[in-house]
Each structure stands twice: as C-alpha cells, then as structure tokens.
PAMILUM-290120 format. One record per residue (C-alpha): residue in one letter; x, y, z. Coordinates in steps of 0.05 Angstrom, whole numbers, padded with zeros to 5 digits. Layout:
<nodes>
{rest:a X:X Y:Y Z:Z}
...
</nodes>
This chain:
<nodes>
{rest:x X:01767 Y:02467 Z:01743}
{rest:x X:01827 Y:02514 Z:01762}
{rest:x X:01838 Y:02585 Z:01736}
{rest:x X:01896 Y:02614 Z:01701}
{rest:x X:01909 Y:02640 Z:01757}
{rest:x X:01922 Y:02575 Z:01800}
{rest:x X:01956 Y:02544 Z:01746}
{rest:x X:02007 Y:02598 Z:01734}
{rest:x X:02032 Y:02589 Z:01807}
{rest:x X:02056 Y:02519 Z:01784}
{rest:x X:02137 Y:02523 Z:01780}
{rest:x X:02136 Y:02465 Z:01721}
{rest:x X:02211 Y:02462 Z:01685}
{rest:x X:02258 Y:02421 Z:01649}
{rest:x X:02310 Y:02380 Z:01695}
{rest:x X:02360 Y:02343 Z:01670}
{rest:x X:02382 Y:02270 Z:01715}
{rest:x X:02441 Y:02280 Z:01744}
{rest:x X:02450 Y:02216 Z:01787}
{rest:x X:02407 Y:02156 Z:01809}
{rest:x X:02415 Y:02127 Z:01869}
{rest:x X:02373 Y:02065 Z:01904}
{rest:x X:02338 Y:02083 Z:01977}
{rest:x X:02359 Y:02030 Z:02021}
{rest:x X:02300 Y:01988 Z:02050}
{rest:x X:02249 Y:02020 Z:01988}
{rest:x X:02230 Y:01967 Z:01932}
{rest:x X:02202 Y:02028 Z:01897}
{rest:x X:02241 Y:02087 Z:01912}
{rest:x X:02289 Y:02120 Z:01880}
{rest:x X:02332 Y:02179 Z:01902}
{rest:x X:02344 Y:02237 Z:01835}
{rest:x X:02394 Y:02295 Z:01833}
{rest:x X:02373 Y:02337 Z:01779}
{rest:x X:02394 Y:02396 Z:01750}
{rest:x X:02336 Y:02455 Z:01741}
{rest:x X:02386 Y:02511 Z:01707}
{rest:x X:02407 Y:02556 Z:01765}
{rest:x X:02398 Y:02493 Z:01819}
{rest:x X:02411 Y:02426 Z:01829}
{rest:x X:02358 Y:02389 Z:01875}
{rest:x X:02339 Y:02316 Z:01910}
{rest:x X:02276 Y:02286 Z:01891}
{rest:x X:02250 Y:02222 Z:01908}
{rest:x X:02215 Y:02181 Z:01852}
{rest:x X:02175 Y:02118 Z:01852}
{rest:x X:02207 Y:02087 Z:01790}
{rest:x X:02244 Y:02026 Z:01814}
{rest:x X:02229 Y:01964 Z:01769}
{rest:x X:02204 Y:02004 Z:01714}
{rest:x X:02266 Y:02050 Z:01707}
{rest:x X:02336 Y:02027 Z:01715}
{rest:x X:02392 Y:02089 Z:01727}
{rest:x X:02418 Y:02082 Z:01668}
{rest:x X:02353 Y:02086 Z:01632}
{rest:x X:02350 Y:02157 Z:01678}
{rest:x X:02410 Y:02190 Z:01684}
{rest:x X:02419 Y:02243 Z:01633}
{rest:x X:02352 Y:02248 Z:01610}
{rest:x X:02322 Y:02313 Z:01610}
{rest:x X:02244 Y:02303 Z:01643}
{rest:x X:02201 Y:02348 Z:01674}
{rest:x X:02188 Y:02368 Z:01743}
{rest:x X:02142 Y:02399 Z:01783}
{rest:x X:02199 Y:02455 Z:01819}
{rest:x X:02156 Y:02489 Z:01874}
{rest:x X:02125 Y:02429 Z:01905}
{rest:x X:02133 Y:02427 Z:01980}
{rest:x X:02183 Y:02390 Z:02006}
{rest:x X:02170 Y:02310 Z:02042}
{rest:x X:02215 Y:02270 Z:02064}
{rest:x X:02205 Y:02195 Z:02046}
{rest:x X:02246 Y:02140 Z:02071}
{rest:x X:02292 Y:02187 Z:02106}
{rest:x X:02301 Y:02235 Z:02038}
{rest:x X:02271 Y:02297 Z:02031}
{rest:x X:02245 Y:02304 Z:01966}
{rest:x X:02249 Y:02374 Z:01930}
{rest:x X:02192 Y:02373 Z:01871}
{rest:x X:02158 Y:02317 Z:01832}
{rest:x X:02180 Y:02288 Z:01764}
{rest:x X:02120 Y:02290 Z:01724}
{rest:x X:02095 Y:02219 Z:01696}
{rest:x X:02032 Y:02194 Z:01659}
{rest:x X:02006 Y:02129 Z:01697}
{rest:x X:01946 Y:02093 Z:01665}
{rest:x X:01948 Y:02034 Z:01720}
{rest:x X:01986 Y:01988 Z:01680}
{rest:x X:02033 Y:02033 Z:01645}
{rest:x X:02080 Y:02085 Z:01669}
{rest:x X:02108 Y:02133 Z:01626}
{rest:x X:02155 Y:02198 Z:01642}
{rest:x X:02135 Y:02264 Z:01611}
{rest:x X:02192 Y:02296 Z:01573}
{rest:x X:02214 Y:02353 Z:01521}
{rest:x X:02200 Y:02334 Z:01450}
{rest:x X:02247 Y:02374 Z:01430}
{rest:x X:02322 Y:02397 Z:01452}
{rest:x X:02307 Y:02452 Z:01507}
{rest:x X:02356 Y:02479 Z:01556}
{rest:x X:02343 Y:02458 Z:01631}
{rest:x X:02307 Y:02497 Z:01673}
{rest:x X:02258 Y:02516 Z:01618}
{rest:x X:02191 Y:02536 Z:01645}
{rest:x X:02125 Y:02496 Z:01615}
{rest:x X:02070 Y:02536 Z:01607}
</nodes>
C-alpha cells in the first residue's frame, strides 16, 4: 500500500506523440518525442513489433512526467508511457475522452 501522499508526488499527464523513431541495434526499442503542454520530451519505449509509428504518432497517451531519467541504448529517456501488460497482451493507457496535453491524472 502507498499513501495519498506518495501517490500525489507522481507527475502522471497527457502527451501527445510527436515523432517515432527506431533505435538502431534495439529489436524492441523505440525512441518518442512527445509533447506534455509546456514541454516536449524523449522517451524510450519498448513497443517495437506491437506498435508501428504510424499506429503512434499523434496519439495522445499517458506518461509518467517525473520519472528519473535512463539512458537506454544510447537515449536518455525522460518519463515512461504508461501501458497495461498481461504477459501476452500489451495495451497503451490513454484519454477516453478529448483532453488537452499536459493534463494531470489524478
């Protein structure tokens, strides 16, 4: 269990995919530019061969903003997109609705 407290330091917000772009050497990897409102930022996703770029780019998701930075595969990756994962399935969380980026979850 975590209290309000911890959760509420959690920087969770609407991005929207910018650009998608293939890590050289990675058969997994791919490298984001997403757009969080007042920012734009690099992350690194695992979503090669279950996502194509065009299935990405310019679809709002969700990403965890405040995540410390790692570099993988010579990219330093600024935040996690969020994704369900059940073992066999891989699914990206996103808005239900229309909401502008950089919205915060709570």
């Amino acid at each position: 269990m975590v209290s309000y407290d911890e959760f509420a330091k959690l920087d969770i917000r609407v991005a929207l995919v910018k650009k998608v772009e293939d890590i050289p050497g990675s058969k997994k990897l791919y490298k984001l530019i997403v757009d969080l409102g007042d920012e734009e930022r690099t992350l690194v996703a695992g979503l090669k061969g279950i996502y194509s770029p065009e299935e990405l780019e310019g679809r709002k998701i969700v990403v965890l903003a405040n995540l410390e930075p790692k570099k993988l595969m010579g990219v330093t990756s600024q935040g996690m997109l969020l994704a369900a994962d059940d073992g066999e399935n891989v699914a990206l969380l996103l808005p239900d609705r229309d909401v502008k980026v950089g919205a915060r979850v709570r």
